[in-house]
N, C-alpha and C positions, 0 to 999 in steps of 0.2 A: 438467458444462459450466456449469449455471448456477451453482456455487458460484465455480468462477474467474472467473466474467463478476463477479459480485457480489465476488469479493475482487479483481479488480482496477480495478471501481468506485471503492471506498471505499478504495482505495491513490491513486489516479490522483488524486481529490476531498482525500485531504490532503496531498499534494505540490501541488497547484495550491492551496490552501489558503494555503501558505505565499508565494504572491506577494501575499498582502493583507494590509498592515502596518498596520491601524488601533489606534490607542494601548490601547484595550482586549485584545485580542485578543493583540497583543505583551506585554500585563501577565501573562493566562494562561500565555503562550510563559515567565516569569521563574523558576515555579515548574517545579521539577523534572519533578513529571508533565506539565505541560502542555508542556514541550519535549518528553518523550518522546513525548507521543501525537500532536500540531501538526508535532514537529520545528521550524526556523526558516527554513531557508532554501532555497529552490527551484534540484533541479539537475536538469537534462535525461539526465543518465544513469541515472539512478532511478528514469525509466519505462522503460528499456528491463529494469533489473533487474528489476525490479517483474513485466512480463510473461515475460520468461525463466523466472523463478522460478514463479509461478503455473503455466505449460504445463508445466514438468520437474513440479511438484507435478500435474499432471491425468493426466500419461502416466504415473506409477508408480500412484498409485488405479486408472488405467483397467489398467494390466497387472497389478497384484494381483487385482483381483477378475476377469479373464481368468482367471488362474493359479489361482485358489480356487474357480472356477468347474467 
């Protein structure tokens, strides 16, 4: 539980991230990796992906180790 609370922290904080365009920060966004890991542009359906993804990712961990239990 606390691993999805934590990765969907540090999801949520770089998709809001991307509403602050300050000229430095947009310089990072120029280079490749910094697109990939900043992204650029803020879209409201990428947090609901975000948490979709994260809970299907907690209920198969939780019903593996159910199953392996």
């Amino acid at each position: 539980m606390r691993l999805t609370v934590a990765a969907l922290a540090i999801s949520y904080a770089v998709e809001f991230s991307q509403l602050y365009q300050a000229p430095w920060i947009n310089a990072v966004r120029a280079y490749p990796i910094g697109h990939l890991v900043l992204g650029s542009t803020f879209n409201w359906p990428d947090l609901a992906a975000y948490t979709i993804g994260a809970l299907l990712a907690m209920l198969l961990e939780l019903s593996i180790r159910r199953f392996a239990a």
